[in-house]
Backbone as a ProteinNet text record, in pm:
[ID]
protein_1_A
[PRIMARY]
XXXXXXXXXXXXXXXXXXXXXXXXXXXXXXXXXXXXXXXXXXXXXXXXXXXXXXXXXXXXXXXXXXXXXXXXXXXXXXXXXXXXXXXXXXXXXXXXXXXXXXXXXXXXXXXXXXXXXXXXXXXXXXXXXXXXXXXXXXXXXXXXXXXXXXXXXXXXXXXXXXXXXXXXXXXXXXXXXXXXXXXXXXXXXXXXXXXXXXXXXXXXXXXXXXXXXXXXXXXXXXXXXXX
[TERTIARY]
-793.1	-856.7	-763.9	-795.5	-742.3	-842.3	-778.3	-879.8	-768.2	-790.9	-754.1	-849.3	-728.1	-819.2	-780.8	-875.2	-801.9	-774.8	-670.4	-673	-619.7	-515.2	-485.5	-360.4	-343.8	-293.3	-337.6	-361.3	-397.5	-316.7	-349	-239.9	-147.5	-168.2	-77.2	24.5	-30.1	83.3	137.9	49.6	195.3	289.4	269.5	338	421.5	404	505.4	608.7	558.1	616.9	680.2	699.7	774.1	887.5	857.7	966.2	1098.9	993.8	1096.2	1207.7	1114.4	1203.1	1287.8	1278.2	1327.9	1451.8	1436.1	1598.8	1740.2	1677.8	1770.3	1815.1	1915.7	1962.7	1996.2	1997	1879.5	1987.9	1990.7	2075.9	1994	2062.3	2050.6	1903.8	1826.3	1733.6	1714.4	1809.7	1857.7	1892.1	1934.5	1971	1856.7	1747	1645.7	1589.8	1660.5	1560.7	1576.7	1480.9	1521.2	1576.5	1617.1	1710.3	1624.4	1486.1	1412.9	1390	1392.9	1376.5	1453	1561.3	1740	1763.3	1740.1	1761.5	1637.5	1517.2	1459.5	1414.9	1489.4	1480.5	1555.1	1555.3	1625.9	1539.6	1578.2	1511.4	1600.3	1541.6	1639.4	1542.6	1595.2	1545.4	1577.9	1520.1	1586.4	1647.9	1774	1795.8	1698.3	1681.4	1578.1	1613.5	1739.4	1789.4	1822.9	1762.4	1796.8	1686.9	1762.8	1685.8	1535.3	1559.1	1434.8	1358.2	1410	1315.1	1254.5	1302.2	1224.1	1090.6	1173.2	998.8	921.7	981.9	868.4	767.3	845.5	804.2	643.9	684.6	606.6	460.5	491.6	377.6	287.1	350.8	260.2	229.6	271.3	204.7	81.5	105.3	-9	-128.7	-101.4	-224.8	-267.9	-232	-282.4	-396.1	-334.4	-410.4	-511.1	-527.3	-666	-739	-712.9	-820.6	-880.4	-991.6	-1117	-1081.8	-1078	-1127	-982.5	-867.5	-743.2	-751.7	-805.5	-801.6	-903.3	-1042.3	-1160	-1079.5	-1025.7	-1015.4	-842.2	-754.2	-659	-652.2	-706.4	-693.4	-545.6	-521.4	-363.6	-340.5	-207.1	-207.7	-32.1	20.4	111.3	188.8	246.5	267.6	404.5	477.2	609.8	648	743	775.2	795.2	734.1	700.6	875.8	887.3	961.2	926	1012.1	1046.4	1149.4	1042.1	1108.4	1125.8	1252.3	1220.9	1264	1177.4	1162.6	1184.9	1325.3	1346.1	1348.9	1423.3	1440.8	1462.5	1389.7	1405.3	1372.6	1391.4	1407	1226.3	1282.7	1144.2	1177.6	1076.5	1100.7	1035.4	1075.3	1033.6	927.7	854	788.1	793.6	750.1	819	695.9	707.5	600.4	686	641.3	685.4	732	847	898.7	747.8	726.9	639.3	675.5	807.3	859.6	966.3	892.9	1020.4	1059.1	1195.9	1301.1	1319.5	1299.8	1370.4	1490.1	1570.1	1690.9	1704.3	1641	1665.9	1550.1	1407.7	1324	1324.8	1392	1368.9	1251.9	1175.3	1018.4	1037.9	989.1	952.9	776.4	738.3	614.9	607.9	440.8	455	361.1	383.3	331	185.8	122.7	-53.7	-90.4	-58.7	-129.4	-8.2	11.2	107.1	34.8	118.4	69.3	158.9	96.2	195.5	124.4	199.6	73	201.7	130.4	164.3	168.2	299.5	344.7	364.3	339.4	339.1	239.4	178.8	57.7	110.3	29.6	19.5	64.5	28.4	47.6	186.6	279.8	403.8	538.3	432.4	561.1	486.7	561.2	474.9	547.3	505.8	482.5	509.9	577.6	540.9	463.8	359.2	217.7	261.1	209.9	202.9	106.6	110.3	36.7	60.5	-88.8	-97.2	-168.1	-109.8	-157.6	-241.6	-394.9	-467.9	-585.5	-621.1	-769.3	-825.1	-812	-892	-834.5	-723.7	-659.1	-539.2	-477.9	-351.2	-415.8	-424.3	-476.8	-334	-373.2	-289.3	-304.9	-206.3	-270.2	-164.9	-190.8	-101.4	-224.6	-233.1	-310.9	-244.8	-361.7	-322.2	-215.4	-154.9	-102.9	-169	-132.7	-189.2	-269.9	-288.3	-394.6	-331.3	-392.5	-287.7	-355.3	-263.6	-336	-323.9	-404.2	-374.2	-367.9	-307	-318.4	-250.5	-323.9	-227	-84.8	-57	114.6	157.5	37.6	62.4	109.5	14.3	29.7	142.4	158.5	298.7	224.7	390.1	286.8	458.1	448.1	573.5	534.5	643.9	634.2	676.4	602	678.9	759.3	872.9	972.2	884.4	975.9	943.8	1023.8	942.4	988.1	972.8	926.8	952.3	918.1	951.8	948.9	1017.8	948.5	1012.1	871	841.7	769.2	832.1	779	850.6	746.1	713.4	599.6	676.2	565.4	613.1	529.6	596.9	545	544.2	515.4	499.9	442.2	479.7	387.1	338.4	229.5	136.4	113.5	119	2.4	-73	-175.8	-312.6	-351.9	-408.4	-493.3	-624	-622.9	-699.2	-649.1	-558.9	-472.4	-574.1	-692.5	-704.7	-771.8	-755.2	-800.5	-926.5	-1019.5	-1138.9	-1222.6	-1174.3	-1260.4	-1196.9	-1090.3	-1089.5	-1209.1	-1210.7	-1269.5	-1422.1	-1492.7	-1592.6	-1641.5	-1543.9	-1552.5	-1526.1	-1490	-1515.3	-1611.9	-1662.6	-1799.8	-1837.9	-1896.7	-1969.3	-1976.7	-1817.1	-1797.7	-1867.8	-1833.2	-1920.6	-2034.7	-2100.8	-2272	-2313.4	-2258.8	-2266.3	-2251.8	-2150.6	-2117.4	-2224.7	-2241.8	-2382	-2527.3	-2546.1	-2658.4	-2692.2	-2542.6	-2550.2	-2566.9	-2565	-2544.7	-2726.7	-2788.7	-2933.6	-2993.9	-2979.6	-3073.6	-3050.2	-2941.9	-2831.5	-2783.5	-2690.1	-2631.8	-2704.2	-2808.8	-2866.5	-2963.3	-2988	-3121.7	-3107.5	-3216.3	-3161.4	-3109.5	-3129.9	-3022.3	-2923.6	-2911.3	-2751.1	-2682.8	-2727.4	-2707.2	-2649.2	-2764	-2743.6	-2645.8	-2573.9	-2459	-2340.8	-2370.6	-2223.5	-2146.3	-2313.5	-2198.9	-2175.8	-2248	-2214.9	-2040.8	-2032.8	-1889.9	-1783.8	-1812.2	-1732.4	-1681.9	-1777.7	-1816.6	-1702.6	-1758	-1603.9	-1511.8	-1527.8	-1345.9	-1276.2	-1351.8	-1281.2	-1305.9	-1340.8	-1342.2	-1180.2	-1184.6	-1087.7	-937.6	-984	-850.5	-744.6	-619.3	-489.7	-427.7	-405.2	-347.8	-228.4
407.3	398.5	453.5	537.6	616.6	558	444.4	418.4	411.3	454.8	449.1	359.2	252.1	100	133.2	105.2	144.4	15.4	-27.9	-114.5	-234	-202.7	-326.5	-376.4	-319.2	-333.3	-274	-355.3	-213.9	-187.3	-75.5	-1.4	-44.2	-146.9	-199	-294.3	-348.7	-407.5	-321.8	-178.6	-121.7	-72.4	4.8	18.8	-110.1	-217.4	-303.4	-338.1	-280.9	-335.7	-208.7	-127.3	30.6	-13.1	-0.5	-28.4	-119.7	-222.6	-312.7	-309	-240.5	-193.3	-61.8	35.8	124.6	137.6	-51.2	-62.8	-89	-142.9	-201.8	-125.8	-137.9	-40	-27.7	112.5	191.8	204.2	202.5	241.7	344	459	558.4	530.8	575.4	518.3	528	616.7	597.8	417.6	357.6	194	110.9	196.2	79.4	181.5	274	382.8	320	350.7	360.9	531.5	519.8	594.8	776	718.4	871.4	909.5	821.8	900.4	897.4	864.3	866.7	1027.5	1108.8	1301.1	1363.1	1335.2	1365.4	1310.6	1192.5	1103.8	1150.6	1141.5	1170	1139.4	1003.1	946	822.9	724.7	610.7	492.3	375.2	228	110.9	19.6	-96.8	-157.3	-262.6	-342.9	-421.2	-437.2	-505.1	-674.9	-746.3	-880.8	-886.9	-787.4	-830.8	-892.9	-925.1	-1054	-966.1	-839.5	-773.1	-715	-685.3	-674	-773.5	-907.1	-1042.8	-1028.7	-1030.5	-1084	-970	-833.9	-768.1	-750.4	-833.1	-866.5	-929.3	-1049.6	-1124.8	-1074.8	-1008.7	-960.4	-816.8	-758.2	-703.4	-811.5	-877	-989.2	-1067.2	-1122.8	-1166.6	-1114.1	-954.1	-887.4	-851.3	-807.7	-786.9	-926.9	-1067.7	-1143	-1179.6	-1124.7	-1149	-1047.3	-895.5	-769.4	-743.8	-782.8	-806.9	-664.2	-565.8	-476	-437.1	-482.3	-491.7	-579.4	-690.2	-835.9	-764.9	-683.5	-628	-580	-473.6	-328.4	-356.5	-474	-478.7	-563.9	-688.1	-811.1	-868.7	-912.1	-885.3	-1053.2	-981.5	-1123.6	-1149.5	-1035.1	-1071.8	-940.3	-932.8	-827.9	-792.6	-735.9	-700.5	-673.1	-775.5	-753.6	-654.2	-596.1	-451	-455.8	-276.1	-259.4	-113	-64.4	-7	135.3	313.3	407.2	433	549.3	641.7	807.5	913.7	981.9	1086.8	1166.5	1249.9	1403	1455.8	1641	1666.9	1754.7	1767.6	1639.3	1521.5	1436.4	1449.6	1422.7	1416.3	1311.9	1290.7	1246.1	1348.5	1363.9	1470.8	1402.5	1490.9	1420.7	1339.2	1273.3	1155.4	1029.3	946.4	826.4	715.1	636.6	477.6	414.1	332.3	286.2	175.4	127.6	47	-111.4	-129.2	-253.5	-236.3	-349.5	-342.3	-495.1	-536.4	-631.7	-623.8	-724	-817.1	-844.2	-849	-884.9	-1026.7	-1030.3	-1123.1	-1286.7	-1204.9	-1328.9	-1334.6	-1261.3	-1290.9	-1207.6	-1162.7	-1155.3	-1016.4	-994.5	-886.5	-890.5	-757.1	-717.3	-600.8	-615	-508.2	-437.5	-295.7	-205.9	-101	-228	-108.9	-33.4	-79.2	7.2	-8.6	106.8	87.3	164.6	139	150.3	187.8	289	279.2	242.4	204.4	144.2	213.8	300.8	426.8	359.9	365.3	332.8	404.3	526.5	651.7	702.8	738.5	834.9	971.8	1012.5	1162.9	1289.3	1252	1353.9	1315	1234.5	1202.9	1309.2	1322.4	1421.9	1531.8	1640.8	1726.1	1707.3	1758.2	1772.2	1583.5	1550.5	1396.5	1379.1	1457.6	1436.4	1378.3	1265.8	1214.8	1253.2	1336.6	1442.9	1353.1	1312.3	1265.4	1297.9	1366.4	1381.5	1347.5	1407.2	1332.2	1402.1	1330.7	1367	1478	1443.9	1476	1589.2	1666.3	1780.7	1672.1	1739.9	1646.3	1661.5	1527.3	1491.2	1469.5	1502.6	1486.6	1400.5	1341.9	1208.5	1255	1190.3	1128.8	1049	951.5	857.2	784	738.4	676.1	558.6	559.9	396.2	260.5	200.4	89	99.3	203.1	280.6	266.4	214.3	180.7	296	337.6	413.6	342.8	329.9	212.1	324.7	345	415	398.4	467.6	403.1	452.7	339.9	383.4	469.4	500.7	590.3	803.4	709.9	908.7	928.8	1066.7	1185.1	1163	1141.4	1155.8	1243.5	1254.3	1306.9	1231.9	1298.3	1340.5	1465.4	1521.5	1649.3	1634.8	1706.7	1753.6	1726.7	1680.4	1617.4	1757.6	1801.7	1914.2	1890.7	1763.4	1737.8	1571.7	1527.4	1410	1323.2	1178.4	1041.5	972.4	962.4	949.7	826.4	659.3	533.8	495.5	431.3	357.6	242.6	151.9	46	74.4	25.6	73.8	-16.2	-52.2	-147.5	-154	-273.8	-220.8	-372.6	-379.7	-488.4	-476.8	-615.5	-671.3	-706.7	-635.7	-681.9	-813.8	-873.8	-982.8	-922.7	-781.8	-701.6	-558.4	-567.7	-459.1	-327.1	-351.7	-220.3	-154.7	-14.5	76.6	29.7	92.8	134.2	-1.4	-108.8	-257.8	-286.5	-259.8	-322.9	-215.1	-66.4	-16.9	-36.1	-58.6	-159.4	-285.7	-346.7	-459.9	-460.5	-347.2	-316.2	-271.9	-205.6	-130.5	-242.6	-319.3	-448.3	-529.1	-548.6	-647.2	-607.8	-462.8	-403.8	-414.1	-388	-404.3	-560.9	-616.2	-772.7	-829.9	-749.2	-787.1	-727.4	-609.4	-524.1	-562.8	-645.9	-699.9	-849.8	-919.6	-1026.2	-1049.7	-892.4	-902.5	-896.1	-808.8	-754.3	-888.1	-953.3	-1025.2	-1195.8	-1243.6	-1333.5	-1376.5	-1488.5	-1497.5	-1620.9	-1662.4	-1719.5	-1670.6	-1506.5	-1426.3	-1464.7	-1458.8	-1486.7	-1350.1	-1242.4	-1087.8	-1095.8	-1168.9	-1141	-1283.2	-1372.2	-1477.7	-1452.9	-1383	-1320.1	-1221.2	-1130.8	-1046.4	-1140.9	-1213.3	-1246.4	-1335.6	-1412.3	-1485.2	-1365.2	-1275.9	-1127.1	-1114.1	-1051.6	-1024	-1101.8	-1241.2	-1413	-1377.2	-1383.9	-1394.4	-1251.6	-1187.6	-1051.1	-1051.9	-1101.8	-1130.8	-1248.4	-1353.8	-1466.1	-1398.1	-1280.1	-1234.9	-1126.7	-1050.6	-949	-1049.7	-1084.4	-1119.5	-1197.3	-1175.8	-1247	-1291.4	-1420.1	-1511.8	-1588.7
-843.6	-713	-605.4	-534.2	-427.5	-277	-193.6	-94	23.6	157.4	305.6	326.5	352	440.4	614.6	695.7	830.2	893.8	982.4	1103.5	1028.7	993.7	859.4	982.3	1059.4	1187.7	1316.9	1407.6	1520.2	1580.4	1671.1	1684.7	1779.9	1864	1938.7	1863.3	1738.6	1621.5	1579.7	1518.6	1431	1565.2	1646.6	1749.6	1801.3	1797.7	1866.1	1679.5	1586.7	1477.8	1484.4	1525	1508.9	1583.9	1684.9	1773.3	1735.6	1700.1	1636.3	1556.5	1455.2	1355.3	1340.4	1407.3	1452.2	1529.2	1589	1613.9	1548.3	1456.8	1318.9	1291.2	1216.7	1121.6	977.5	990.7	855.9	744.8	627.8	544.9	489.9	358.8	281.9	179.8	175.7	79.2	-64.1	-117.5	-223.7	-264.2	-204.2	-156	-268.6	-301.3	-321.3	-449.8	-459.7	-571	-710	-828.3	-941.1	-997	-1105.9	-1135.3	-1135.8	-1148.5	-1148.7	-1047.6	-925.4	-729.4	-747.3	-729.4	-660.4	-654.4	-772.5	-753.8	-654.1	-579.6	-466.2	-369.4	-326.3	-236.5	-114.9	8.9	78.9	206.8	262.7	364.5	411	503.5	568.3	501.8	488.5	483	509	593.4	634.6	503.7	540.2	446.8	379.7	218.6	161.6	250.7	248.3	296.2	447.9	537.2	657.3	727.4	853.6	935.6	978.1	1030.5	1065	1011.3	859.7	731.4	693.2	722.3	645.8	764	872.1	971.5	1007.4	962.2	978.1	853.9	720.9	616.3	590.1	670.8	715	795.1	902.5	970.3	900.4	798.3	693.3	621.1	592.2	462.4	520.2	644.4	689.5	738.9	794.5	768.8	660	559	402.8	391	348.5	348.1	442.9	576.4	590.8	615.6	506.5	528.5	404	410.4	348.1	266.9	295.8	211.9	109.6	181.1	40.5	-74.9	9.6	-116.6	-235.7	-162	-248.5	-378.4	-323.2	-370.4	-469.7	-411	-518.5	-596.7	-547.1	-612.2	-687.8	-546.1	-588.4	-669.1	-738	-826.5	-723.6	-690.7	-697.7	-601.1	-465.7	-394	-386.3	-416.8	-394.9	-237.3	-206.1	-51.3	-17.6	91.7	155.2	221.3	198.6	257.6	395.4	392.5	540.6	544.8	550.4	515	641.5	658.4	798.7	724.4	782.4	754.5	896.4	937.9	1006.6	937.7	1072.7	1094.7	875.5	820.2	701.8	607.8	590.2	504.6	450.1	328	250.6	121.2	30	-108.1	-213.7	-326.1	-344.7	-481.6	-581.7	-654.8	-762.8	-749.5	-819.8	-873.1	-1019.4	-1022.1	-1008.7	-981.9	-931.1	-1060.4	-1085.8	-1164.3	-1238.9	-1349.4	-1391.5	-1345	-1378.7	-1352.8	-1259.1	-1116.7	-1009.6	-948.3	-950.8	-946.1	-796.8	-734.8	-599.5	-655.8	-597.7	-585.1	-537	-421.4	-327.9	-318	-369	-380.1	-592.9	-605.7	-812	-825.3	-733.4	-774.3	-921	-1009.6	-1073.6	-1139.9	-1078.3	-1077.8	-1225.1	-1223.1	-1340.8	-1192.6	-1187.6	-1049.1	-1102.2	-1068.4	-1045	-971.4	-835.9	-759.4	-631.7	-540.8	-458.7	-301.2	-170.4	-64.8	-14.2	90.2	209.7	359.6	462.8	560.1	656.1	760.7	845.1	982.2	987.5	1131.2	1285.3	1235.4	1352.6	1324.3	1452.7	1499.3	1411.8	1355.1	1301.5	1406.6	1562.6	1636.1	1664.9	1654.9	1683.7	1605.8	1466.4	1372.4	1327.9	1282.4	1177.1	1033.4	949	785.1	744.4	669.4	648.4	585.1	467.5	423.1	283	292.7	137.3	88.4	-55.8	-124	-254.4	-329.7	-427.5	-573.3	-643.4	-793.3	-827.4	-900.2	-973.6	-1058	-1136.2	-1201.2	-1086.5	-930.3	-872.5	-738.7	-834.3	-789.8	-686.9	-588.7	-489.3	-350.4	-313.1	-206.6	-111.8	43.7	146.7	220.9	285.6	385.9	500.1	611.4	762.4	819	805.6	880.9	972.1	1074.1	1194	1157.8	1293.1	1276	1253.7	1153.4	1139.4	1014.5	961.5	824.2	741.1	624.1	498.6	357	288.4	170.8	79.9	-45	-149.7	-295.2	-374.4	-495	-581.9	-724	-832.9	-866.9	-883.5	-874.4	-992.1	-1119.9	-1159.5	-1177.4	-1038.2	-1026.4	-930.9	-976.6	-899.5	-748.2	-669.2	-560.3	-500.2	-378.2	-262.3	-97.6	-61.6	60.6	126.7	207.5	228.2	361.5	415.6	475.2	583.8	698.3	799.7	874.5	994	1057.5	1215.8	1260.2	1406.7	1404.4	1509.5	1545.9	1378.7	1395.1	1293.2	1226.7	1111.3	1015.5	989.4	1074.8	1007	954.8	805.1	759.2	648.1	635.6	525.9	380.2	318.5	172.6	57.1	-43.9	-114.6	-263.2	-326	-463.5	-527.4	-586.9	-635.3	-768.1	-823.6	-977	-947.5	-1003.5	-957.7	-1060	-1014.9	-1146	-1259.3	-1196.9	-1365.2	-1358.6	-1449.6	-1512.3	-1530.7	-1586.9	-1606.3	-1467.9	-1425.5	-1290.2	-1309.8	-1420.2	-1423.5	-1412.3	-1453.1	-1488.1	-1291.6	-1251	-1137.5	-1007.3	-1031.4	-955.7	-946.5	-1111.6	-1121.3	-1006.7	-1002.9	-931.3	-808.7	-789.8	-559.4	-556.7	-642.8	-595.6	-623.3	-690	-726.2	-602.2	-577.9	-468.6	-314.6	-247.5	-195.9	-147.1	-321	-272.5	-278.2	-329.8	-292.8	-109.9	-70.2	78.2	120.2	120.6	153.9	176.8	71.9	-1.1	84.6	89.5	165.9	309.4	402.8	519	542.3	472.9	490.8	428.2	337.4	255.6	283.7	336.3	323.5	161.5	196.4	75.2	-71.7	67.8	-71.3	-130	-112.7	-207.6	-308	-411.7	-528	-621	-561.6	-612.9	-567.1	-470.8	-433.7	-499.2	-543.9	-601.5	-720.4	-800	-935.3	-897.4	-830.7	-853.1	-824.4	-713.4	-709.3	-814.3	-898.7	-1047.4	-1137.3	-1142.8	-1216.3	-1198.1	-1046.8	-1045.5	-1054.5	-1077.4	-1078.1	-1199	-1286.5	-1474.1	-1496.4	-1391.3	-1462.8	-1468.2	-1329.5	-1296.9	-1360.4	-1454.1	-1526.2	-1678.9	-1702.6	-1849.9	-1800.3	-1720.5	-1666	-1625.3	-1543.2	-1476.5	-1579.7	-1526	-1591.1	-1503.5	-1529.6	-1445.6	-1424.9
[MASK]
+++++++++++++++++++++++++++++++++++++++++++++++++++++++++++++++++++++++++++++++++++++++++++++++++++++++++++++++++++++++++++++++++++++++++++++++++++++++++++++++++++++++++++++++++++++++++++++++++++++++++++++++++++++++++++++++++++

């Protein structure tokens, strides 16, 4: 699943969360790589253990949990604390897939990594190049989305970033276990979930079709899910 959720902050949050964090300071981002980025990495990142990484920690975490269409679409079992890139004059990452298994240091947490995000902290018109370009079945897709716009995809595929050639490209980024491992049984179940919300706004929720889907998608998700 390849989905842009929008407004997962607005823009006066990610903007007051930019700022914020933009004051701190940045170490080498190599700092946090596994051993297969570390040769095309070349960007800045807050400390994983500092004071302004924890609470800006926090204020992504608490928007995630209450946007309806992430909880849909990842079903997270389990989120790896977001962290925090900066991307200046030249710096890019180059192509690269996401480690399968990734280790906290600091909370113990280790995830097995389904699906990963990045949620875009600068206006698009602020920098040029910066485009996270992503690998797939479905040729390589480009992104710069607004501030506050989160991309969600599988952490399987090659993805980059390209070379930043004006202005500062700061975004947070992150990676999740979902509670149903497989893509295709979980992408099933947003569309499901979807037309259920869909279904419930026109019909309400006690139709008896929308009754009958929503133990449909219940019944899946307790045959699917791992807990």
């Amino acid at each position: 699943m390849l989905l842009a959720i929008p407004d997962v902050l607005t823009p006066s949050e990610a903007a007051g969360l930019r700022e914020t964090i933009a004051a701190a300071e940045w170490v080498d981002g190599n700092a946090t790589s596994g051993a297969g980025a570390a040769s095309v990495k070349r960007n800045r990142q807050l400390p994983e253990d500092g004071a302004i990484t924890l609470a800006a920690q926090k204020v992504v975490s608490t928007a995630l949990m209450s946007n309806a269409a992430f909880l849909s679409a990842a079903l997270p079992h389990t989120v790896f604390p977001p962290l925090f890139n900066r991307y200046g004059g030249g710096e890019n990452f180059g192509l690269h897939v996401d480690n399968a298994i990734r280790f906290h240091s600091g909370s113990g947490a280790r995830i097995r990594t389904d699906l990963s995000a990045t949620l875009f902290l600068t206006d698009p018109e602020d920098y040029e190049g910066g485009e996270l370009e992503i690998e797939g079945g479905f040729g390589t897709l480009s992104y710069r989305l607004p501030a506050g716009h989160m991309l969600l995809y599988p952490s399987t595929s090659l993805h980059r970033v390209t070379p930043v050639t004006r202005g500062e490209r700061i975004s947070c980024f992150f990676w999740l276990q979902s509670l149903v491992a497989d893509a295709a049984a979980r992408e099933m179940l947003y569309d499901l979930d979807q037309s259920v919300q869909a279904l419930s706004a026109e019909r309400g929720k006690a139709d008896t079709e929308v009754l009958r889907l929503t133990a449909l998608y219940h019944n899946l998700i307790r045959r699917w899910a791992q807990v």
